[in-house]
C-alpha positions as CSV (number, residue, x, y, z in Angstrom):
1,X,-77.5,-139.6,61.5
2,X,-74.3,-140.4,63.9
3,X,-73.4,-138.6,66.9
4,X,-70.1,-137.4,68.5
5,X,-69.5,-138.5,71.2
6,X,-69.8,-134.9,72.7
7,X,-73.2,-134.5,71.2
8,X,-75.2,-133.9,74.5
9,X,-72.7,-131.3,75.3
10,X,-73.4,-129.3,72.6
11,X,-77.1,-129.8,73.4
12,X,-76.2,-128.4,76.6
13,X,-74.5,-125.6,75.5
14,X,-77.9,-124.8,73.0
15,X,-76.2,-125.3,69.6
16,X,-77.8,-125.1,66.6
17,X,-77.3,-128.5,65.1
18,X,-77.3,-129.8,62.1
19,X,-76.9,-132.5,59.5
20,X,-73.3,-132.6,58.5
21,X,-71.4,-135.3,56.3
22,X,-73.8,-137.9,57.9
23,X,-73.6,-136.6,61.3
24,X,-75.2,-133.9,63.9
25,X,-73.0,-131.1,64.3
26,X,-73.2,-127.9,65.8
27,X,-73.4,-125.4,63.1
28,X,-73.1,-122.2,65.6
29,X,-73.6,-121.4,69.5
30,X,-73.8,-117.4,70.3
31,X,-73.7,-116.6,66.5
32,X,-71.4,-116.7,63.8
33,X,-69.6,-113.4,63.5
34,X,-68.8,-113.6,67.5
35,X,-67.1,-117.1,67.3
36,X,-65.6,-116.3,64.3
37,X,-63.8,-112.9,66.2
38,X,-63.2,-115.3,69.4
39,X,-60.7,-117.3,67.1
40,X,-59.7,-114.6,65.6
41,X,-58.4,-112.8,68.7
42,X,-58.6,-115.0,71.3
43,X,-59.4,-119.2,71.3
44,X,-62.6,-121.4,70.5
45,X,-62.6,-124.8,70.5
46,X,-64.5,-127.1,67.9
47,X,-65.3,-130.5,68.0
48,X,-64.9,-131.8,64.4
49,X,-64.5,-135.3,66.2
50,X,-66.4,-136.2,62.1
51,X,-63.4,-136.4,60.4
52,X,-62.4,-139.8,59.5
53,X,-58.4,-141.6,60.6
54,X,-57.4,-144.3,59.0
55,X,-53.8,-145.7,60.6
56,X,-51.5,-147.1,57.5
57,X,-48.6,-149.6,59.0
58,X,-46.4,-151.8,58.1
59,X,-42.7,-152.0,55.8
60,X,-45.1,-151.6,52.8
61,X,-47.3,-148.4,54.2
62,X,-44.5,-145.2,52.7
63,X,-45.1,-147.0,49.3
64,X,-48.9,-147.0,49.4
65,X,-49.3,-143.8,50.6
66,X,-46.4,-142.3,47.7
67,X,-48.9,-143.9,45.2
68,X,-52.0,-142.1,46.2
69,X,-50.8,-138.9,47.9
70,X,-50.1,-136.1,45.3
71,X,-46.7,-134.8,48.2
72,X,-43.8,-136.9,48.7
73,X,-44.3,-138.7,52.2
74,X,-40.3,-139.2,51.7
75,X,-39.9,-135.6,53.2
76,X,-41.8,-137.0,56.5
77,X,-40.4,-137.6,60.0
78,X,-41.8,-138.8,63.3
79,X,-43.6,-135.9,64.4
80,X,-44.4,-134.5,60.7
81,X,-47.3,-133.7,59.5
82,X,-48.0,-133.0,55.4
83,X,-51.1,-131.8,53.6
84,X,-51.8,-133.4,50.6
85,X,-54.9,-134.7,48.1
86,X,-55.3,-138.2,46.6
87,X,-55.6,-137.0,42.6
88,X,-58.1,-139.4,40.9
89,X,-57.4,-141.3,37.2
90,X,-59.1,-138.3,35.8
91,X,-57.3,-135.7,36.6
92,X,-59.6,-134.6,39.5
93,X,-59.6,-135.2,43.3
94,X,-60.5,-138.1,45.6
95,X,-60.3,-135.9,48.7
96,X,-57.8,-133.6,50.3
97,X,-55.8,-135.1,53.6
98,X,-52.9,-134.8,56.4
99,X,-51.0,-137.2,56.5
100,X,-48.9,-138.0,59.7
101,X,-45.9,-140.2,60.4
102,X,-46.9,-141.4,63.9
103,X,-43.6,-144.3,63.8
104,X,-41.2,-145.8,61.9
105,X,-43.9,-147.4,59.7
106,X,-46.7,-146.1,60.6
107,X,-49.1,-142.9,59.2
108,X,-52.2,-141.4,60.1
109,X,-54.5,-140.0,57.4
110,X,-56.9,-137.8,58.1
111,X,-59.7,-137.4,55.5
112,X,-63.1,-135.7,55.5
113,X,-65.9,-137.0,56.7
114,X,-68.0,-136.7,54.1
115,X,-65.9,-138.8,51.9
116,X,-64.6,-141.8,54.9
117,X,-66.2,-144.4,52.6
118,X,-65.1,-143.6,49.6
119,X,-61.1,-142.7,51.1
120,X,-61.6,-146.1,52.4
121,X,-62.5,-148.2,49.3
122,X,-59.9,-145.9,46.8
123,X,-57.2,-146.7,49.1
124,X,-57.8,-150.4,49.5
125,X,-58.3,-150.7,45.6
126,X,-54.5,-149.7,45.0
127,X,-53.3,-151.1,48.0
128,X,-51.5,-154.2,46.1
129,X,-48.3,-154.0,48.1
130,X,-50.5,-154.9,50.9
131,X,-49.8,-152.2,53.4
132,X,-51.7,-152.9,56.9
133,X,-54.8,-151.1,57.1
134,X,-56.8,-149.8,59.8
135,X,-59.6,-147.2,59.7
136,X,-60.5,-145.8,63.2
137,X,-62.8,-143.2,62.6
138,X,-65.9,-144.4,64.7
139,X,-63.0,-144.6,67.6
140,X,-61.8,-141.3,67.8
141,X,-62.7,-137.7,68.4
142,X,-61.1,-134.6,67.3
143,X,-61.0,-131.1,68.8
144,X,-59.6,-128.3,67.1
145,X,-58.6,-125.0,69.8
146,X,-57.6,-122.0,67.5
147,X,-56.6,-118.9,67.8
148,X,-54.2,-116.8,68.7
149,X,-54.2,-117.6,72.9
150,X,-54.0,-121.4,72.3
151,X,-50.4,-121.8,72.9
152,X,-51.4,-119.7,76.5
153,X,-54.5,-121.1,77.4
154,X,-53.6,-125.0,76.7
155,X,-50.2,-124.9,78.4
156,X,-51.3,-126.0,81.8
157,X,-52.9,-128.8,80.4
158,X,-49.4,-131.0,79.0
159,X,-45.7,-131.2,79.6
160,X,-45.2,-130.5,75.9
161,X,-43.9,-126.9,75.6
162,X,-46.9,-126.0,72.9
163,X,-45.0,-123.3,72.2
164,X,-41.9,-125.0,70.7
165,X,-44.4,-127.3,68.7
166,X,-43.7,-125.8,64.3
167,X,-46.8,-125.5,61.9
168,X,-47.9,-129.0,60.9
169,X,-45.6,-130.6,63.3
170,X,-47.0,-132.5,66.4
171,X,-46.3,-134.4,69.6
172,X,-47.9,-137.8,71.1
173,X,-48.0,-136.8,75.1
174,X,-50.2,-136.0,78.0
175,X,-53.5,-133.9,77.9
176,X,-55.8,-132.5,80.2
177,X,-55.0,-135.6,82.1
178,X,-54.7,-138.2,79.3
179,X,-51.7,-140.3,78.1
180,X,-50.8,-140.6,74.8
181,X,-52.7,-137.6,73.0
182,X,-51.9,-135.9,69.4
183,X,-51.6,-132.6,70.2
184,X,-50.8,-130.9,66.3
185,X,-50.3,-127.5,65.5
186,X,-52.8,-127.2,62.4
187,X,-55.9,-126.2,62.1
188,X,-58.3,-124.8,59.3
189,X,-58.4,-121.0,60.6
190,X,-55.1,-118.9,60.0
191,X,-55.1,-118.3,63.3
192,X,-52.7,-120.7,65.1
193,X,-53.5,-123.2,67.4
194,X,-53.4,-127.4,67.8
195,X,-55.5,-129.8,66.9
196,X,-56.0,-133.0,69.6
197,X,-56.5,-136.6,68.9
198,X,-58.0,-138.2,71.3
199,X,-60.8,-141.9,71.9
200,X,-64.3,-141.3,72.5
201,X,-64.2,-142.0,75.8
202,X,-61.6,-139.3,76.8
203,X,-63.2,-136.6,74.5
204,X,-65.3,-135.5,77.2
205,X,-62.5,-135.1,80.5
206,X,-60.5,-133.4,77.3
207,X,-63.4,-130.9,76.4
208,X,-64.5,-129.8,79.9
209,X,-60.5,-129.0,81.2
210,X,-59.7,-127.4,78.1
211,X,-63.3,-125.5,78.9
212,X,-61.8,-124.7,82.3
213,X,-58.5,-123.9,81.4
214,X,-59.1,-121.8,78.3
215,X,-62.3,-119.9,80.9
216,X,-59.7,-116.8,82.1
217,X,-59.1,-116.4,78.2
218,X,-62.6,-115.9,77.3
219,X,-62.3,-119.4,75.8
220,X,-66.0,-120.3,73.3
221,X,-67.6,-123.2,71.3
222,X,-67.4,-122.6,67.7
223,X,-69.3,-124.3,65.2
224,X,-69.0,-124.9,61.7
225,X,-70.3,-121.9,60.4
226,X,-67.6,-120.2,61.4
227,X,-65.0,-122.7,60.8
228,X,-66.2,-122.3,57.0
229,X,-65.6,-118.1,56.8
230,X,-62.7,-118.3,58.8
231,X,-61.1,-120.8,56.6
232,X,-62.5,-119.0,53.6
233,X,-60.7,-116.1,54.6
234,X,-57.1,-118.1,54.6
235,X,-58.5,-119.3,51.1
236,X,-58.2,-122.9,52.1
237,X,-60.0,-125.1,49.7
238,X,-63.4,-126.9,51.1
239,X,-63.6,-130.0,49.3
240,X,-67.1,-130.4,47.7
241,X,-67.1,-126.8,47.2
242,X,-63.9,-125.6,45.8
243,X,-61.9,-129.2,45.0
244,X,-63.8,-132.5,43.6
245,X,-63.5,-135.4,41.4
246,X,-63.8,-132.9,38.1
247,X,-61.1,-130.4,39.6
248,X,-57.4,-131.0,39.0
249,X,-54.4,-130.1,41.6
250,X,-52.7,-127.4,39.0
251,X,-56.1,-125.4,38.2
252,X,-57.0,-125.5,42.4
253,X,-53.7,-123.8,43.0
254,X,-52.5,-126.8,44.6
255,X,-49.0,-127.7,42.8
256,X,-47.3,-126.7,46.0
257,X,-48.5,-130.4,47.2
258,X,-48.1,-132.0,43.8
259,X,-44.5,-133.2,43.7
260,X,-43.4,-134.7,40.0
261,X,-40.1,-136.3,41.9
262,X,-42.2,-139.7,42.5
263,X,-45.0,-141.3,40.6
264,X,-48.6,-141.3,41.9
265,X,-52.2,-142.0,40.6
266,X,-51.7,-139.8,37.4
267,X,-49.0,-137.5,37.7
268,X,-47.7,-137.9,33.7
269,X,-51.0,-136.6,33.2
270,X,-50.9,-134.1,35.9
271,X,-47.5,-132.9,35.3
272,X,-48.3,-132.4,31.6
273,X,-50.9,-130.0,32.6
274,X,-48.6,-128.1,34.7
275,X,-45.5,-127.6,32.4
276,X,-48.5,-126.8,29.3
277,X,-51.1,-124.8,31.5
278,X,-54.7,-125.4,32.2
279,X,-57.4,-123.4,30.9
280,X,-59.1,-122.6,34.2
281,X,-58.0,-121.7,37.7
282,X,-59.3,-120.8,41.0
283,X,-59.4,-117.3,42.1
284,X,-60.1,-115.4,45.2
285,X,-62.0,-112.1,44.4
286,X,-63.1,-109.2,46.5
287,X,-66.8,-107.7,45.7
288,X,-66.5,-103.8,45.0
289,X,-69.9,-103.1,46.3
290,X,-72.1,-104.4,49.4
291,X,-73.1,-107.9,48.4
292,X,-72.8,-112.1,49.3
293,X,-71.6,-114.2,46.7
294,X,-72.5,-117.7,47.5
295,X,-71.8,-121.0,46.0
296,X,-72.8,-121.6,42.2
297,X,-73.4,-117.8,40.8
298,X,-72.2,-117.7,38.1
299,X,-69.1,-115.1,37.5
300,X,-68.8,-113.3,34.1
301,X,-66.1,-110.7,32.3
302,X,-66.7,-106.9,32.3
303,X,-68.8,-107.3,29.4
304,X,-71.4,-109.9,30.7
305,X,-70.0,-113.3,29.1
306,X,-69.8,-115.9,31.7
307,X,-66.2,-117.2,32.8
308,X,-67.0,-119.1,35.5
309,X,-68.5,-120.4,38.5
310,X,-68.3,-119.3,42.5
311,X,-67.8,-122.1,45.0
312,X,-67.3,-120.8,48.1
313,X,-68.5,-117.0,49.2
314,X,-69.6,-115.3,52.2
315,X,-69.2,-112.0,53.4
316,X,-66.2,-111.8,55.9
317,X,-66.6,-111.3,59.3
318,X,-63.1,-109.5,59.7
319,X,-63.1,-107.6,56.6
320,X,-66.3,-106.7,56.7
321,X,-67.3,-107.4,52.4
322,X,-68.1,-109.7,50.4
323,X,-65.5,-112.8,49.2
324,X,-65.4,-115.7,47.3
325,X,-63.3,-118.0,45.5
326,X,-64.1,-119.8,42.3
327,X,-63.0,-121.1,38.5
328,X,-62.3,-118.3,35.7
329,X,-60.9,-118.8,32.7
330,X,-56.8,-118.0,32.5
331,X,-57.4,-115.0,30.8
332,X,-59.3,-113.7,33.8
333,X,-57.4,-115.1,36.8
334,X,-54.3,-111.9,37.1
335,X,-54.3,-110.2,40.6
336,X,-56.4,-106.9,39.6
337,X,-58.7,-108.5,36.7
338,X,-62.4,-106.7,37.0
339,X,-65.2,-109.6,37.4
340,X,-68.8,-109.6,38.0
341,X,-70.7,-111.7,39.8
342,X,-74.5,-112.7,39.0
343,X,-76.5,-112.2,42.2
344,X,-79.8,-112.7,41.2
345,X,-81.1,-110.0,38.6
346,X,-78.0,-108.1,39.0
347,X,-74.4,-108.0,38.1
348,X,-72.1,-106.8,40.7
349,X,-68.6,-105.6,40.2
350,X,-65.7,-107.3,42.0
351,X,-62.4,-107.8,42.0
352,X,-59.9,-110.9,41.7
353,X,-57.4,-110.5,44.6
354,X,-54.4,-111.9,45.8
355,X,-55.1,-114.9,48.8
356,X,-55.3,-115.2,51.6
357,X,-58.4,-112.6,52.0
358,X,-57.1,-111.6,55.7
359,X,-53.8,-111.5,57.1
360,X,-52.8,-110.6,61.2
361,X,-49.7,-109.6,60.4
């Protein structure tokens, strides 16, 4: 198992940690349900320093990452970011990403850490225009502060006016005292707040001032436990869970990244699917009565036959009931549809629902 570089820190702080995507992480601090309501209404910080970077330069990088990225990197500027997913020869999914154009000729992917090896190796294997290549995981860490307070608590850390900083855009400046810092306004919570790139060494001057700064604000570690129900309230996919190799772009809801104006790892068969329809797609449902569905219940029609499969469900700390998202056949997938889902001996009504789950407006 690898280490962050702010793993005795979290040792400190008496995390619960765990094995995660081949490394120790803290999977929760005070408890999930209070972290998850800290980013919710005020600001936590994570350190998902696991996530893996590769830097793609060069005059030949734009055409490399247009090949494998399912969004058209044309529509990218210095100080863009773009969420996209590398679609496979199958008509599944290498891995979801953001991709940001750092220079001229130069992009930063970000890629989940579970799959850094396997990003790695897909990439290289169509990289025939010979784009430079450079992955820099093991060098740097990455902390995510969320929550509506962020823009607040962080300003007296940089020179950047956070505030002026658009969704999925981002600034290289200073940082709690470092030069030269990512400071991006994305996330993975539906909550606001920047995300900050920064080398091993500096992670830990960065953590303990944006401790200090954020302190006034009721600033708290999260860990990953909640970083998984607040981002399953936004409905944002979890690869593994609700994207894979098997699942396609169109089906996971995701043809608002899947751009037919260029050619990519196989969009003819990708945009044939879209313009004739798939025969599954991934829903978000509501359960009608107190209950958890978790990942791989099985979810069947009002008269017991089973449709599909849950791959994400918890029961939401904001809402207060039980969600979930998962495959159903088309017939079942309309806003309203009554589902059931197996929990144990039982079948329990629920509901298929419009995403996100929660909303603060």
């Amino acid at each position: 198992m690898k280490n962050t570089a702010l793993y005795d820190t979290h040792v400190e702080l008496n995390a619960k940690m765990v094995p995660f995507a081949g490394y120790n992480m803290p999977v929760q601090y005070e408890g999930v349900t209070i972290e998850h309501q800290t980013v919710r209404e005020g600001v936590g910080v994570f350190d998902v320093s696991h996530m893996g970077e590769f830097l793609v330069s060069g005059p030949n990088a734009l055409e490399l990452i247009q090949k494998i990225s399912s969004n058209d990197a044309t529509k990218l500027t210095i100080g863009k970011a773009q969420y996209a997913c590398m679609p496979n020869e199958n008509g599944g999914i290498v891995d979801d990403l953001i991709i940001y154009q750092i220079k001229e000729e130069q992009y930063l992917l970000v890629v989940n850490a579970s799959n850094i090896e396997k990003d790695w190796n897909w990439i290289s294997a169509h990289n025939t225009m010979n784009a430079d290549m450079r992955n820099i995981s093991e060098e740097y860490s990455l902390l995510a502060i969320q929550g509506p307070k962020a823009v607040e608590a962080m300003q007296s850390l940089t020179s950047t006016d956070l505030s002026a900083i658009k969704y999925y855009h981002f600034e290289v400046n200073d940082f709690a005292g470092i030069e030269h810092v990512i400071i991006s306004a994305t996330g993975y919570t539906g909550s606001g707040g920047f995300e900050i790139y920064c080398k091993n060494t500096e992670v830990k001057q960065v953590w303990d001032k944006v401790m200090e700064a954020g302190a006034s604000f009721g600033i708290k570690p999260i860990g990953l436990a909640a970083r998984d129900t607040l981002r399953l309230e936004m409905g944002f996919c979890l690869y593994g869970n609700d994207i894979n190799d098997e699942t396609s772009p169109i089906e996971a809801g995701l043809g608002w990244i899947t751009k037919f104006t260029k050619d990519f790892i196989n969009s003819e068969n990708l945009k044939a699917q879209k313009e004739n329809g798939v025969t599954k797609k991934l829903v978000g449902f509501k359960m009608n009565e107190k209950a958890i569905p978790r990942h791989g219940y099985e979810i069947l029609d009002t008269e017991g036959k089973t449709i599909g499969e849950v791959t994400s469900g918890t029961m939401s700390p904001s809402l207060g009931i039980g969600i979930g998202l998962g495959y159903v056949t088309i017939a079942n997938s309309n806003i309203d549809t009554q589902i059931q889902i197996q929990i144990r001996k039982k079948q329990i009504p629920a509901t298929v629902v419009k995403l996100p789950f929660y909303s603060n407006k």
